[in-house]
C-alpha positions as CSV (number, residue, x, y, z in Angstrom):
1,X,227.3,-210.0,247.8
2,X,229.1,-212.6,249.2
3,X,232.2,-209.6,250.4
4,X,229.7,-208.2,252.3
5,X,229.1,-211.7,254.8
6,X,231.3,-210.1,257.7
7,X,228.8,-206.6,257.6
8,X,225.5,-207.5,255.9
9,X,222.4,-208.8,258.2
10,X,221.0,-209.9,255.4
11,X,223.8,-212.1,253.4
12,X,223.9,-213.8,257.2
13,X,220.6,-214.9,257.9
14,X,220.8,-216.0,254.0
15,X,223.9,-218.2,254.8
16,X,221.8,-219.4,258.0
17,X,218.5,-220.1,255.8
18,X,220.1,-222.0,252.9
19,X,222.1,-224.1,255.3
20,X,218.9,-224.8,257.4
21,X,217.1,-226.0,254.2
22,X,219.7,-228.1,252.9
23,X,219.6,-230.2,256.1
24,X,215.8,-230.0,256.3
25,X,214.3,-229.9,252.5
26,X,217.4,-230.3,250.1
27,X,216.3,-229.9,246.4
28,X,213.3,-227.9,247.3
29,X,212.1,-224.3,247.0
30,X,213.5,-222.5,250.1
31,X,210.3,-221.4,252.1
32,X,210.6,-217.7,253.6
33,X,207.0,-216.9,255.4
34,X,205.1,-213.7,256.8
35,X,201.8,-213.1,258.0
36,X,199.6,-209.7,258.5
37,X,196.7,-209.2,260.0
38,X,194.2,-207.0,257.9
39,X,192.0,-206.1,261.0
40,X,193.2,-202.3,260.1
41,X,195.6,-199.7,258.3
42,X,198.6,-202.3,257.9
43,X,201.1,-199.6,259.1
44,X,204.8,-198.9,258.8
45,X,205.3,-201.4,261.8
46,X,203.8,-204.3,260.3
47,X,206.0,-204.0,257.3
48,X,209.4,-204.9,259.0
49,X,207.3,-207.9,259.1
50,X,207.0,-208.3,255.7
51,X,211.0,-206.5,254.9
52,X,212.8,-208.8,256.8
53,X,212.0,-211.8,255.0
54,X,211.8,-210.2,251.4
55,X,215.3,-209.0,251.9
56,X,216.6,-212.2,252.8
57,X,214.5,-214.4,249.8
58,X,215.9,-211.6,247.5
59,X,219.0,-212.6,248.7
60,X,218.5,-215.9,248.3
61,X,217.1,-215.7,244.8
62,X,220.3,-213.5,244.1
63,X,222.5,-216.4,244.2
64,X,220.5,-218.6,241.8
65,X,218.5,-220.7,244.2
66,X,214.3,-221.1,244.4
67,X,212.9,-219.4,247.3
68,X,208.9,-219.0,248.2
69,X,208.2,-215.6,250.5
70,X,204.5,-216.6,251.6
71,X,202.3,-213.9,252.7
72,X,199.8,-215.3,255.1
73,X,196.7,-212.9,255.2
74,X,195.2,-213.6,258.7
75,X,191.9,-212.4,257.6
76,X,189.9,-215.3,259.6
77,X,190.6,-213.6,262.4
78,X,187.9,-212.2,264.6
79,X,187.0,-208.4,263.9
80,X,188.2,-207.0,267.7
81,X,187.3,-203.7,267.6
82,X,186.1,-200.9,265.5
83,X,189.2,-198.2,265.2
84,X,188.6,-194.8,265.1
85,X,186.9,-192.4,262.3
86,X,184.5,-196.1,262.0
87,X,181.0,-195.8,262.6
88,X,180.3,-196.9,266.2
89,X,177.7,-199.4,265.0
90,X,180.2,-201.7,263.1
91,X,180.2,-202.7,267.1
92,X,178.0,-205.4,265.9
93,X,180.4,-207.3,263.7
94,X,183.0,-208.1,266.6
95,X,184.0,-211.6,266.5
96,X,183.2,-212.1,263.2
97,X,185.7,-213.6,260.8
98,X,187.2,-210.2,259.0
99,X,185.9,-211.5,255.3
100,X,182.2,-211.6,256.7
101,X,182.7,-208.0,258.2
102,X,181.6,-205.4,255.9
103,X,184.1,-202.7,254.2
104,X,184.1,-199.4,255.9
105,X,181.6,-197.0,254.2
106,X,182.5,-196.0,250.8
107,X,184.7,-198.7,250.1
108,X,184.7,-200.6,246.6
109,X,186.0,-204.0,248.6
110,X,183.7,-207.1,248.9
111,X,184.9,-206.7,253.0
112,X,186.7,-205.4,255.8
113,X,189.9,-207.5,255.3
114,X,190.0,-206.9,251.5
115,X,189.5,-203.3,252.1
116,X,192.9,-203.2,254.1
117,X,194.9,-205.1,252.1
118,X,194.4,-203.8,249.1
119,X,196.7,-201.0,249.4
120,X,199.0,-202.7,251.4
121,X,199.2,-205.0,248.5
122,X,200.0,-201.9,245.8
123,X,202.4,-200.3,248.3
124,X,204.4,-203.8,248.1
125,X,204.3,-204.0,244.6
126,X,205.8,-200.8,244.3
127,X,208.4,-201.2,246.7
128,X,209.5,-204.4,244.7
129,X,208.3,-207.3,247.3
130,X,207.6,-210.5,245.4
131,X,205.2,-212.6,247.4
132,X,202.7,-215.5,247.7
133,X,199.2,-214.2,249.4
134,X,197.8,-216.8,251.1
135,X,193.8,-216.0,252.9
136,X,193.9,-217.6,255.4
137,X,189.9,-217.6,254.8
138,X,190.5,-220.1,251.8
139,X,192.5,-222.2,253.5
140,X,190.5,-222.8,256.5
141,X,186.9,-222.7,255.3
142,X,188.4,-225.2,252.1
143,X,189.2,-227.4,254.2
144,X,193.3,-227.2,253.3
145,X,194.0,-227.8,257.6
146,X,191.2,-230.1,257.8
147,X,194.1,-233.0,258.6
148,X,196.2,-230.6,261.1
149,X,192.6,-229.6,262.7
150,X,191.9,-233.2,263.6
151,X,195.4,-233.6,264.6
152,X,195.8,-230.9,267.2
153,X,192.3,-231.6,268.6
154,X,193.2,-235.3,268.8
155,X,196.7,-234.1,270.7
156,X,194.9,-231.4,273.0
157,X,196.0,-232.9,276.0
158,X,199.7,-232.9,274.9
159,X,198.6,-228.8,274.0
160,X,197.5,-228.2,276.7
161,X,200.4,-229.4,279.0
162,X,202.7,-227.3,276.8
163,X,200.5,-224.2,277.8
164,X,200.2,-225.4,281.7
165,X,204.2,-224.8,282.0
166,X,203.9,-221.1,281.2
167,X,200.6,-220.4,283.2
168,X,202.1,-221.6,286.7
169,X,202.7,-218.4,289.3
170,X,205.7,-219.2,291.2
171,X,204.7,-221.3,294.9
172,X,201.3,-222.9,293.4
173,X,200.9,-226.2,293.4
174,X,200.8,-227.7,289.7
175,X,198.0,-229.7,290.1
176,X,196.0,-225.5,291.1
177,X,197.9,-223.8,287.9
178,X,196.9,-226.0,285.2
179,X,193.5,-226.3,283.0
180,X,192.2,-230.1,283.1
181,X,193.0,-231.6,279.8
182,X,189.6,-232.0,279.2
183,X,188.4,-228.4,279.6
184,X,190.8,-227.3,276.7
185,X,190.2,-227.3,273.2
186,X,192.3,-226.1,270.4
187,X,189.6,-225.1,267.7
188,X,187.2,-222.1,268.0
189,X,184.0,-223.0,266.3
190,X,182.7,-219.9,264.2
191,X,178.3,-219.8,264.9
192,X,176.3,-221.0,262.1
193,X,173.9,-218.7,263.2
194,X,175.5,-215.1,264.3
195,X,179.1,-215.8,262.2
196,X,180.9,-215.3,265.5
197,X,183.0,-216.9,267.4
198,X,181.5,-216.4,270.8
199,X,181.3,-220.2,271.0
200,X,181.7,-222.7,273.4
201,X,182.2,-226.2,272.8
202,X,180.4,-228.2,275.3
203,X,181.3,-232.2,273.7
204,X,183.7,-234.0,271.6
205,X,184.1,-237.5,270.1
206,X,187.2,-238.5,269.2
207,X,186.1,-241.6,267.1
208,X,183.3,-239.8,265.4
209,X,184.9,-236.3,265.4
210,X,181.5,-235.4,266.5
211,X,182.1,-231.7,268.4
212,X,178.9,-229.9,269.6
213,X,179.2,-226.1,270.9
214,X,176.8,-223.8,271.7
215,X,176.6,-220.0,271.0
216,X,176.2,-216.6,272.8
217,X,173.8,-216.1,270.8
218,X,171.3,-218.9,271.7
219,X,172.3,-221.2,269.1
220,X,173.8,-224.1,269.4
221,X,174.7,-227.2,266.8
222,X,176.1,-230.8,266.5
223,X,179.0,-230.9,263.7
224,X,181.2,-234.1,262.6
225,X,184.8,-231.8,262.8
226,X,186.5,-234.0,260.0
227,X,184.0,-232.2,257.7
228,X,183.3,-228.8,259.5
229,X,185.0,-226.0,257.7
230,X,183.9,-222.8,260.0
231,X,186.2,-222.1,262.4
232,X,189.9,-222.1,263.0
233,X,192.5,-223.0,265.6
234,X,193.6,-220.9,268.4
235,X,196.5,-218.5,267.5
236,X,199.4,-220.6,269.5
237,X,198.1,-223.6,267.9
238,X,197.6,-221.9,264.9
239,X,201.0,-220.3,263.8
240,X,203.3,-223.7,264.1
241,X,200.9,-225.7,262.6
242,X,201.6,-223.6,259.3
243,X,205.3,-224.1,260.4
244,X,205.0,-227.4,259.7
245,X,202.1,-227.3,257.0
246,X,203.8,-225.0,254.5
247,X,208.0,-226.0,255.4
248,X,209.0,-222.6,256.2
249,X,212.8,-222.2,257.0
250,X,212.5,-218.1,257.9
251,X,209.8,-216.2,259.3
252,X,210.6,-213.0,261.9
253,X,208.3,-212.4,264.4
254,X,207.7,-208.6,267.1
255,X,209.8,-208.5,269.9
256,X,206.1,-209.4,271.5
257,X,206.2,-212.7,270.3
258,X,209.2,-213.5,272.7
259,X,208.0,-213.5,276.2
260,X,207.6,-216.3,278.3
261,X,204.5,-218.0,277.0
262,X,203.8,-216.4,274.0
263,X,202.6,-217.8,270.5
264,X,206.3,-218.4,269.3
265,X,207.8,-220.1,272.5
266,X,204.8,-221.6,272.7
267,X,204.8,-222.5,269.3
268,X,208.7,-223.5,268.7
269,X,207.7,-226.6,271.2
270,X,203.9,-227.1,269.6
271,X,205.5,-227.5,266.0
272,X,207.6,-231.0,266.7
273,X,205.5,-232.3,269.7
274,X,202.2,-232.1,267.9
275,X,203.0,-231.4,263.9
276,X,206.3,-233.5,263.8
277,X,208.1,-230.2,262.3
278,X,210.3,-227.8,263.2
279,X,210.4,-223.8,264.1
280,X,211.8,-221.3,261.5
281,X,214.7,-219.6,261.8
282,X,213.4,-216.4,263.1
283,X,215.0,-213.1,264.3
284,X,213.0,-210.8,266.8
285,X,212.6,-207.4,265.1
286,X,212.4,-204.4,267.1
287,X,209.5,-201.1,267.0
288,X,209.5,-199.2,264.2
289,X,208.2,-195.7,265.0
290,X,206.8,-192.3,263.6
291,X,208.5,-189.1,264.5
292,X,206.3,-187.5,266.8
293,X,204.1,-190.4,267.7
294,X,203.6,-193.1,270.3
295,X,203.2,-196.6,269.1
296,X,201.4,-197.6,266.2
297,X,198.0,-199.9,266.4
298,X,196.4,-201.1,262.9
299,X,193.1,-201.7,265.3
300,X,192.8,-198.6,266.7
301,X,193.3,-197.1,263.2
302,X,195.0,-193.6,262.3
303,X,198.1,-195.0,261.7
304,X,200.6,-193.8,258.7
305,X,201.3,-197.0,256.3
306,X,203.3,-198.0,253.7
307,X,201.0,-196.2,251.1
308,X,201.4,-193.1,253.4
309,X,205.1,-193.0,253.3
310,X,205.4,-194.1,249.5
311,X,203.6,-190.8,248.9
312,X,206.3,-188.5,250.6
313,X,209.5,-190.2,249.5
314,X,210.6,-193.2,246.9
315,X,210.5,-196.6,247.2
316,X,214.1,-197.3,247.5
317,X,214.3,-195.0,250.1
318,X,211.5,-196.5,252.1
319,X,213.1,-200.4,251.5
320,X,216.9,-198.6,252.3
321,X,215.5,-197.7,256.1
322,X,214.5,-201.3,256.6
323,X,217.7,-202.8,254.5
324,X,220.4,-200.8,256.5
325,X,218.7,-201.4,260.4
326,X,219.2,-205.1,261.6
327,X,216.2,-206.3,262.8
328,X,216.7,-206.0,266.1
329,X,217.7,-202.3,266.2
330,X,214.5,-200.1,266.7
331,X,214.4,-196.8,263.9
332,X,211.9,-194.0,263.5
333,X,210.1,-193.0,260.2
334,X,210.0,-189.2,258.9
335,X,207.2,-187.5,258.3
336,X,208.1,-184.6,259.6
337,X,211.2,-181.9,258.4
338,X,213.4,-184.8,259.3
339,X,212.9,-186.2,256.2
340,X,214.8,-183.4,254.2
341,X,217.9,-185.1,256.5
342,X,217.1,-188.3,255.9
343,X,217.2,-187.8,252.3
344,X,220.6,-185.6,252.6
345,X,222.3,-188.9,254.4
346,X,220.4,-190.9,251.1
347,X,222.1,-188.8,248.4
348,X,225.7,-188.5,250.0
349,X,225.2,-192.6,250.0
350,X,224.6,-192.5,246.7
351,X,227.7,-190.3,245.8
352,X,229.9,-192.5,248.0
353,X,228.7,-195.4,246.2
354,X,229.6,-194.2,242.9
355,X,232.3,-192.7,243.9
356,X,233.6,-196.1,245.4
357,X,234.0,-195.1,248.6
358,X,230.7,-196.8,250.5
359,X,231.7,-199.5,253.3
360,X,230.3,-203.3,252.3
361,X,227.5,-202.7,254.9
362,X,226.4,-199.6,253.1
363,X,227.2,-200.6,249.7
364,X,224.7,-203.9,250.3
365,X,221.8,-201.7,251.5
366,X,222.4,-199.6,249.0
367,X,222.0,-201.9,246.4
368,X,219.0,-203.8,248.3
369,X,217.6,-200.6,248.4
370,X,217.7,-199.9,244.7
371,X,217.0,-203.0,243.1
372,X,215.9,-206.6,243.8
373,X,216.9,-210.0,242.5
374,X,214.2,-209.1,239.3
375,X,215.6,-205.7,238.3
376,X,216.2,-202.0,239.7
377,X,213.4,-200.2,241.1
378,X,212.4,-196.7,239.1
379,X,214.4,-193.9,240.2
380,X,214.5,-190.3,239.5
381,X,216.8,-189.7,236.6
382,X,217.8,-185.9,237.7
383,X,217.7,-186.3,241.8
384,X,217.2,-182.8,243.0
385,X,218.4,-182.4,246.5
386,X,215.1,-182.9,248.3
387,X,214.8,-180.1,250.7
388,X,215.6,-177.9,247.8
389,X,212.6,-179.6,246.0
390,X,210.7,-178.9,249.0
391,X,211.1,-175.2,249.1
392,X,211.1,-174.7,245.7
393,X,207.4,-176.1,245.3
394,X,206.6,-174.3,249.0
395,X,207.7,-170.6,247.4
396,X,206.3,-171.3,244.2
397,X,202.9,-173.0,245.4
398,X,203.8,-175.7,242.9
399,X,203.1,-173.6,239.5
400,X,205.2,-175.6,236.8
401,X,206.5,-173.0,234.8
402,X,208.2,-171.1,238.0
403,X,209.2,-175.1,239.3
404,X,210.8,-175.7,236.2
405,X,212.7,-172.2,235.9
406,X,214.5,-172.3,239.6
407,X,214.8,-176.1,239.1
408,X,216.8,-175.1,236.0
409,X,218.9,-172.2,237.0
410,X,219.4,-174.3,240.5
411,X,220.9,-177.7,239.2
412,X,220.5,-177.6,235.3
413,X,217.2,-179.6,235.1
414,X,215.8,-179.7,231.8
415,X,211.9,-180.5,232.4
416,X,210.2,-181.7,235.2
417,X,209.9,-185.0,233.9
418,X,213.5,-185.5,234.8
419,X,213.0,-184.7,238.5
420,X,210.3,-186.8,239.1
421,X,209.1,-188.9,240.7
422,X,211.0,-186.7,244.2
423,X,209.6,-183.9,243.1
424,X,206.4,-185.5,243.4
425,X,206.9,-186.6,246.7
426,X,208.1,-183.5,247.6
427,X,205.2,-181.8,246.8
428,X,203.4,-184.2,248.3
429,X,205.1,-183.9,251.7
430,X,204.6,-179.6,251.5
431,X,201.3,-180.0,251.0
432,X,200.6,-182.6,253.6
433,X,203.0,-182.6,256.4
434,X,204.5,-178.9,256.6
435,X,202.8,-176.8,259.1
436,X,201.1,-173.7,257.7
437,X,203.4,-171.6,260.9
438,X,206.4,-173.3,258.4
439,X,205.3,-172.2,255.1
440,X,207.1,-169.6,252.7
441,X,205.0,-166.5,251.6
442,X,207.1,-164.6,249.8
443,X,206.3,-160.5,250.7
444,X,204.7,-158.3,247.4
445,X,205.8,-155.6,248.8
446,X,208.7,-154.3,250.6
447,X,208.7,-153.6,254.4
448,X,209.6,-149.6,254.1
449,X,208.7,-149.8,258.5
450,X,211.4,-152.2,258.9
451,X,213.7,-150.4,255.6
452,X,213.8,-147.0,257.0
453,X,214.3,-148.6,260.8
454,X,218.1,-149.9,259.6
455,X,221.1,-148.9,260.6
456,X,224.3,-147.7,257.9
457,X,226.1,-151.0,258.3
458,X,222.7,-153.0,257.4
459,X,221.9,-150.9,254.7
460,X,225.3,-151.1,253.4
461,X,225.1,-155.2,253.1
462,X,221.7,-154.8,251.4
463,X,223.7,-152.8,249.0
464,X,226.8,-155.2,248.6
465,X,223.9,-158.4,248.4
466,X,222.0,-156.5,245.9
467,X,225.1,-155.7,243.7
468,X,226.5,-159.0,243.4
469,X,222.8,-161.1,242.2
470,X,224.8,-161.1,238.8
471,X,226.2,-164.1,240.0
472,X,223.2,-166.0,239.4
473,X,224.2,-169.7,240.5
474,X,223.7,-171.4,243.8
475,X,227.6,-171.5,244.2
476,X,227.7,-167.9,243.3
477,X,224.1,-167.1,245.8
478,X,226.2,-168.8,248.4
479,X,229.4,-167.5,248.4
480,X,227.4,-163.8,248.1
481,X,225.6,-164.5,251.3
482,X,228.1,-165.9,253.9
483,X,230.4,-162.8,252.1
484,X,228.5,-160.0,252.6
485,X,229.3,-160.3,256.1
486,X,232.8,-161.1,255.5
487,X,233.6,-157.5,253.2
488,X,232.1,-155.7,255.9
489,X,234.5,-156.9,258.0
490,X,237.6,-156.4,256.1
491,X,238.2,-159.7,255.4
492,X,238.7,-162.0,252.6
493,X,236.3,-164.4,250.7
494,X,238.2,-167.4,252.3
495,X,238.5,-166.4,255.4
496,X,237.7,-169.2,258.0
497,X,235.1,-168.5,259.9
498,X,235.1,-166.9,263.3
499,X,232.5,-166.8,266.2
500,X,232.1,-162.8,265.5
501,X,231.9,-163.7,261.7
502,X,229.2,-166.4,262.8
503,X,227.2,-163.8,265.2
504,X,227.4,-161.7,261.8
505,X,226.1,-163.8,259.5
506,X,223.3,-164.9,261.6
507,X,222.2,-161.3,262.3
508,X,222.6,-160.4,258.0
509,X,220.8,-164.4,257.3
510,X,218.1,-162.9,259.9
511,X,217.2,-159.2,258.4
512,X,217.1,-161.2,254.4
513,X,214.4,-163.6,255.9
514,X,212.7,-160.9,257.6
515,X,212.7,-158.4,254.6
516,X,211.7,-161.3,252.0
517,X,209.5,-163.2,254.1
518,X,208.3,-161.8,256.9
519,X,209.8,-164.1,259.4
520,X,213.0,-164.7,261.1
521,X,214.1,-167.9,259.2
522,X,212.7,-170.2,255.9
523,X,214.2,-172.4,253.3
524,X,218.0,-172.4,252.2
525,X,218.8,-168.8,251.3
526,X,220.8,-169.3,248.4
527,X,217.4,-171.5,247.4
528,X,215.1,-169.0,248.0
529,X,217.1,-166.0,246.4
530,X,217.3,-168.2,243.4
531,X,213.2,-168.7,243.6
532,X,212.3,-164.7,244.5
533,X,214.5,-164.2,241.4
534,X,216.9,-160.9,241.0
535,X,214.7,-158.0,240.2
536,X,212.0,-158.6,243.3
537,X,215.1,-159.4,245.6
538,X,216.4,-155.9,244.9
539,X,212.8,-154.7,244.9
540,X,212.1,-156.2,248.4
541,X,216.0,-155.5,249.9
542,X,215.4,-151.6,249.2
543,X,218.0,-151.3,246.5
């Protein structure tokens, strides 16, 4: 994709990334990193953390080169909160590491942080992502930072006067804005007792590496640090020192991480002054949001994730929303009708592509979308438009044999099999996400109140609908309906449309909703003709 330099996000920061290792690392595998937090439902949000750098390592991989993504599970982490729909009493786990918390109710995981990612982990395999999991448990409580432990408690002062130049307030004098060297410490002791971190430590010898701390709790202990394995560092210490641990060239970080102060400002100066490396190349990415809702929060819980969405559309329309959207340009997910758009705009890609017509840009999402460096993704092999899909399981309440007979006098489709998995999804999404106010009930009997209540001229294009059904094709259903209108009106089939002709057609569109299902509007009418079927539109039009 190397055409697509000028356009493509991605094939830039992969120019950027190789370079960067090359000077850094050459001959070694190119180290692209992420890290989640499984302190909740690992929503839509958190996976732009986890896109970015898997579009960019696919890249990479692409052009023939060895390239690591590392997923970094922070699941030794304190528990913060309990989110909602979680019994209140799981209050009592808070500061825990998330490993010793236990899995909500019901759950087959070992714990709360296995519990989380466990779908989050499916929803990536579907969606193509090839990763390294790293628990952040393991490593910690193995000892694996024991080294970079000793060495940013050994250069806490150096730390610290990083973190004194962003907690000044302008007109103080430094000497008033700034901890005491001695009164900071970089590691957070995890009770022997309790299993949480509401610890304080109280003494430190840096010959012996003797640290004693005591505990909310009432307990309190003497541990030699070079061989204590229960408790971590602090997040701003934390984050370069896996920088410079693990060699990682690329990692993204929230537009939250890029404030004065904060862990990867902090960090960019933390990696070299205190771990001798060097900060990642790293874009900001911007919000991600759900139509309809505020910001997302995995603690707070009730959030829609990547499992969520791969149930209402396909995976390579899910990675084509994160592929086309640089990382800095916010975008909003659709759960609601908006998705029948955002899969028109998918499809007309997809002819534009084959057709040869797509721009670079598009054509490189496209193909990110679809496939990744290790093959294409699974597709649907006969790709029903998917509003169609969607009214055609709404009318028909999903019953397979009706499905399959509008599917087939719609667009030709042979078995279900072949529409699948969208229809799926579609399904899915009616079931789900349509509002009962929005769903089609087609009438069993005709309305004679609202029949015998018409006027000639509406009677009259009942009549001219009823007697050209024999056209039974969605080109033919859809020429018959914006015609009717036209024939009363003395004019052609061709004939451009006019706002009269407009006002006309929305008045005949109007009485065929109301007379087949009860309501002013529904689903394509061409569509729904084709579902109601021939006789019971003639039965329910009065003719």
């Amino acid at each position: 994709m190397a055409d697509t330099a000028e356009t493509d996000w991605v094939s830039r920061f992969a120019d950027e990334v190789i370079s960067e290792a090359e000077r850094r690392a050459p001959g070694e595998a190119i180290v692209c990193a992420s890290g989640l937090s499984p302190s909740g439902p690992i929503h839509l949000g958190n996976l732009r953390e986890v896109m970015t750098p898997h579009l960019v390592a696919d890249e990479i991989r692409r052009r023939g080169l060895e390239c690591v993504h590392l997923l970094s599970w922070d699941d030794y982490d304190r528990f913060r909160r309990v989110p909602a729909g979680i019994d209140p009493s799981w209050a009592e786990h808070i500061g825990k590491p998330l490993t010793s918390v236990p899995a909500p109710p019901g759950s087959p995981h070992p714990n709360w942080a296995e519990h989380f990612k466990a779908p989050m982990i499916a929803a990536l395999k579907e969606l193509g992502v090839e990763f390294r999991g790293i628990s952040q448990t393991e490593q910690y409580t193995s000892g694996a930072y024991r080294e970079q432990i000793l060495v940013a408690v050994r250069e806490r002062a150096r730390i610290d006067a990083v973190l004194s130049r962003y907690r000044s307030k302008p007109g103080e004098p430094k000497q008033a804005r700034s901890e005491q060297a001695e009164d900071y410490f970089p590691y957070k002791p995890y009770c022997d007792l309790c299993e949480r971190d509401l610890t304080t430590v109280t003494a430190y010898d840096d010959e012996t590496t003797e640290l004693a701390y005591t505990c909310e709790c009432g307990f309190g202990e003497t541990v030699r640090l070079a061989e204590h394995d229960r408790g971590k560092l602090v997040w701003k210490v934390d984050w370069p020192m896996r920088w410079a641990h693990e060699g990682v060239i690329f990692e993204p970080s929230g537009v939250d991480h890029h404030s004065p102060g904060s862990a990867w400002i902090v960090g960019g100066q933390i990696v070299g002054e205190v771990f001798g490396g060097a900060q990642p190349i790293g874009p900001m990415y911007a919000f991600v949001g759900i139509t309809g809702m505020a910001k997302m929060s995995s603690s707070k819980g009730d959030v829609p994730t990547p499992a969520d969405a791969l149930e209402i559309m396909e995976a390579p329309v899910l990675r084509w929303l994160y592929a086309r959207r640089k990382p800095a340009q916010s975008f909003k997910i659709a759960f609601d009708q908006e998705i029948q758009r955002l899969y028109d705009e998918w499809d007309a890609l997809g002819r534009k592509v084959t057709a040869g017509q797509a721009q670079p840009a598009e054509l490189a999402a496209y193909r990110r979308a679809v496939g990744t460096a290790a093959g294409w993704l699974p597709g649907t092999p006969h790709p029903v438009p998917y509003r169609t899909l969607a009214s055609v399981v709404d009318i028909t309440t999903g019953h397979a044999d009706q499905t399959l007979r509008i599917l087939r006098d719609l667009d030709s489709v042979e078995s279900l099999d072949a529409a699948r998995p969208r229809l799926d999804r579609a399904q899915r999404w009616v079931d789900d996400h349509l509002p009962a106010d929005q769903r089609v009930r087609v009438r069993e009997a005709p309305d004679q109140e609202l029949l015998d209540s018409l006027g000639p001229d509406e009677l009259e294009s009942l009549r001219l609908l009823a007697d050209g059904l024999d056209d039974w094709s969605l080109e033919g259903l859809t020429t018959l309906v914006y015609g009717v209108p036209k024939l009363q009106a003395g004019l052609p089939a061709d004939a451009k449309a006019t706002p009269e002709l407009k006002t006309a057609q929305r008045a005949f569109f109007a009485l065929l909703y109301r007379l087949l299902v009860g309501r002013d509007t529904g689903p394509r009418l061409p569509t729904l003709l084709m579902a109601v079927g021939a006789d019971r539109v003639r039965k329910l039009v009065g003719a």
